[in-house]
C-alpha positions as CSV (number, residue, x, y, z in Angstrom):
1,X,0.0,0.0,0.0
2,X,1.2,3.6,-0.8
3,X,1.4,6.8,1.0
4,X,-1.7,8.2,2.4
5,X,-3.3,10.7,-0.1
6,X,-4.4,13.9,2.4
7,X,-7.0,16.0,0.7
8,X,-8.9,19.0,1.8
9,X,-11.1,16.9,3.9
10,X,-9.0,14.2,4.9
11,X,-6.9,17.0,6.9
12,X,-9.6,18.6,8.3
13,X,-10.9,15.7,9.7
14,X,-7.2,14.5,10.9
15,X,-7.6,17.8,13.1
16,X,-10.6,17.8,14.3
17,X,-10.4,13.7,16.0
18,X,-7.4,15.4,17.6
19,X,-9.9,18.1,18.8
20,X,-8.7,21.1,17.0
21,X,-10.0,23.3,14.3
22,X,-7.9,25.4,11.5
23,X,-9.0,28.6,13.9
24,X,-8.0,27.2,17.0
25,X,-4.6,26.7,15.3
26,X,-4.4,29.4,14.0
27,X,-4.5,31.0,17.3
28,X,-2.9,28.5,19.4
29,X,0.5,29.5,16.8
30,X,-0.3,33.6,16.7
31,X,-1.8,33.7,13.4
32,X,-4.8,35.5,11.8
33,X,-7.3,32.6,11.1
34,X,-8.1,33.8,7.8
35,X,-5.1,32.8,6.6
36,X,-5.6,29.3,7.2
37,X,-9.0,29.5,6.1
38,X,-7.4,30.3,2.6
39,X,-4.8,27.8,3.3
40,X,-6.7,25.4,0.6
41,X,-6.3,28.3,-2.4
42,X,-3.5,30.2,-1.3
43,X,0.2,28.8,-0.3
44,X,1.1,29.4,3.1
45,X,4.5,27.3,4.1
46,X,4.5,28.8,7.9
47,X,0.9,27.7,8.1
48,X,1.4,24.4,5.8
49,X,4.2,23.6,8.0
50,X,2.1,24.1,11.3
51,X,-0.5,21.7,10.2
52,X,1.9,19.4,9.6
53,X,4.2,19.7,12.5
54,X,0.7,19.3,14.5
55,X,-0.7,16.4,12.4
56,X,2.8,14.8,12.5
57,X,2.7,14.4,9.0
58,X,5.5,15.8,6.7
59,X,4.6,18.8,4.9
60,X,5.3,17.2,1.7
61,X,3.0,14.3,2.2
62,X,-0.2,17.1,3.3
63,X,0.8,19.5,0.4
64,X,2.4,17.1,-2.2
65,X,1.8,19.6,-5.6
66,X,3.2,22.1,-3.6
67,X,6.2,20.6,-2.5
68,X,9.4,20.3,-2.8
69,X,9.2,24.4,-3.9
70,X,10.5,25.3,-6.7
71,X,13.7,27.3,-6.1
72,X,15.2,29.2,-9.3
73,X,17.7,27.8,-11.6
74,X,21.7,29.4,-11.4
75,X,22.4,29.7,-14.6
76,X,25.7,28.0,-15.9
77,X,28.9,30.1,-16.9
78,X,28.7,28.8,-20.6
79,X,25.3,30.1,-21.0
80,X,26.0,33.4,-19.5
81,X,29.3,33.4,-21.6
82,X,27.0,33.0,-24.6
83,X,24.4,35.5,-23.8
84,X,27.3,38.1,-23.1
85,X,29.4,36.7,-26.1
86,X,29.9,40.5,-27.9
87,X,29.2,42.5,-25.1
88,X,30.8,45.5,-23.9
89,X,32.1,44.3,-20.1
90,X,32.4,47.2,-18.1
């Protein structure tokens, strides 16, 4: 059997047979409950990674299409030697 597939609902109720709520989270950690309200349409990692850390669940296996985040690419000397290639270097 795989991993567990978390949806919207399954993590809801995940929280609430632990006898929380996404407000009562939200508070217990010093944020503004709307923002995990939203948490569903909006990314959030502090609040992802609260859920998580609560649930016990890694944050990548509650939020899989929004994990691992995308960092940007470093771009390799030869390409920037190429798109330079004629350049006046200062």
């Amino acid at each position: 059997m795989g991993k567990r597939q978390w949806d919207q609902h399954e993590i809801l109720a995940a929280l609430r047979r632990k006898g929380m709520t996404l407000t009562g989270l939200a508070q217990m950690n010093g944020k503004a409950p709307g923002g995990f309200r939203t948490i569903w349409k909006r990314e959030n990692a502090d609040n992802e990674r609260i859920i998580a850390n609560f649930l016990g669940v890694p944050v990548e296996e509650l939020f899989p299409d929004r994990y691992p985040k995308k960092t940007s690419t470093i771009l390799s000397h030869e390409y920037l030697s190429e798109s330079t290639a004629g350049r006046k270097v200062a």
